[in-house]
C-alpha positions in Angstrom: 120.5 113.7 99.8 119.8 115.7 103.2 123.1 117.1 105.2 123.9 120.2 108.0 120.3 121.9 108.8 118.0 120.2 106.4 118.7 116.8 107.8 117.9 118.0 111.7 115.0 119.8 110.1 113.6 116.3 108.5 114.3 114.1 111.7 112.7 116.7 114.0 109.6 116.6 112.0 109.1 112.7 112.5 107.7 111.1 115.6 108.0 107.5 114.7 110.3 105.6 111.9 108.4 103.0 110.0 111.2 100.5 108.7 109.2 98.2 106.6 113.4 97.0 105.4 112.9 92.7 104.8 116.4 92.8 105.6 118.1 95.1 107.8 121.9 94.0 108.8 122.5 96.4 111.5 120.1 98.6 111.4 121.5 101.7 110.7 118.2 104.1 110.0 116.4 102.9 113.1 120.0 103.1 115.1 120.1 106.8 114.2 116.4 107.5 114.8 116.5 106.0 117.9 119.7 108.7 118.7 117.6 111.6 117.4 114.6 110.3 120.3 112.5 109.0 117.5 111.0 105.5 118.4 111.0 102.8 115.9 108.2 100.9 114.4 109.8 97.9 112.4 109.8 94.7 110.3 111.3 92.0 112.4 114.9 91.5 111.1 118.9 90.7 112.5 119.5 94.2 113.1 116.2 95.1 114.4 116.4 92.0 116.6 119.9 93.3 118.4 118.4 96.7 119.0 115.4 94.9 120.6 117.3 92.8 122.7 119.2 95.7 123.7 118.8 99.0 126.7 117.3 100.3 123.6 114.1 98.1 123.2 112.0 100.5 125.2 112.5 102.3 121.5 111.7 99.5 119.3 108.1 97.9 118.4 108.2 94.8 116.5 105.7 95.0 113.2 104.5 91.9 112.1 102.5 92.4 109.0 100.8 88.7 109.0 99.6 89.0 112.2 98.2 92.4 111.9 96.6 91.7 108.8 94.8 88.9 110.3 93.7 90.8 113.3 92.6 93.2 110.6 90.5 90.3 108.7 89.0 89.3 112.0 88.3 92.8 113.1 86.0 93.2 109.4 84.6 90.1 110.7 83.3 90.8 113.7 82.4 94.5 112.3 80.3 92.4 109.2 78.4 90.3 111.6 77.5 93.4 114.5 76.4 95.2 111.4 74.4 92.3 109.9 72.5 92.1 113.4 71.5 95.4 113.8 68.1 96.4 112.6 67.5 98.0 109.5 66.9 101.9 109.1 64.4 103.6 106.5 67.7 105.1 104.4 64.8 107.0 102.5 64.1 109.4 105.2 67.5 110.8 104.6 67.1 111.7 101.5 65.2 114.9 99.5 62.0 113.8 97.1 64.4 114.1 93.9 67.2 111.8 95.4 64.1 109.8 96.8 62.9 109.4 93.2 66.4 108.8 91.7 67.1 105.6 94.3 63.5 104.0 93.7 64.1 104.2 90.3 67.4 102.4 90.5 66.4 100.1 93.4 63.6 98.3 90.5 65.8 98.9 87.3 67.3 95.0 86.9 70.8 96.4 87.6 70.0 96.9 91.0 71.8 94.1 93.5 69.7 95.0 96.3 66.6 93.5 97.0 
């Protein structure tokens, strides 16, 4: 529990408000961020919803976790095949004669998953 100085002290160290609530009635947290000139990123929900569709939207981003988890997936995707068509590098050169040793060794032991 924050009151008097301590709770100015914590809102002026925040520049955005995640609200990650499932459920958010009126949206009290966001409402009072939003007050203190701290935009809100959020979980789309009723009282989330009221501030968007209200003079405060400029305020509020929308989250939407599905979404930006599949624009995550495709993003590895797309990373995965640029990086599958690039050519390959001689990784040895980067190493010292020890580590050199120590990576050839591995590389023929039958643990090795790289061919």
């Amino acid at each position: 529990h924050l009151s008097g100085d301590a709770i100015n002290l914590f809102w002026e160290q925040i520049d955005v408000l995640v609200s990650l609530a499932d459920y958010e009635s009126y949206g009290r947290v966001p409402r009072e961020s939003i007050c203190r000139a701290t935009p809100v990123l959020a979980l789309q929900s009723s009282g989330i919803l009221d501030l968007v569709n209200s003079d405060l939207k400029d305020w509020v981003e929308i989250f939407d976790p599905k979404k930006e988890i599949m624009d995550l997936v495709e993003n590895c995707k797309k990373l995965v095949m640029t990086v599958s068509e690039l050519p390959t590098v001689d990784s040895s050169r980067f190493y010292s004669e020890p580590i050199k040793a120590l990576v050839k060794a591995w590389l023929s032991s039958s643990n090795s998953k790289i061919s």
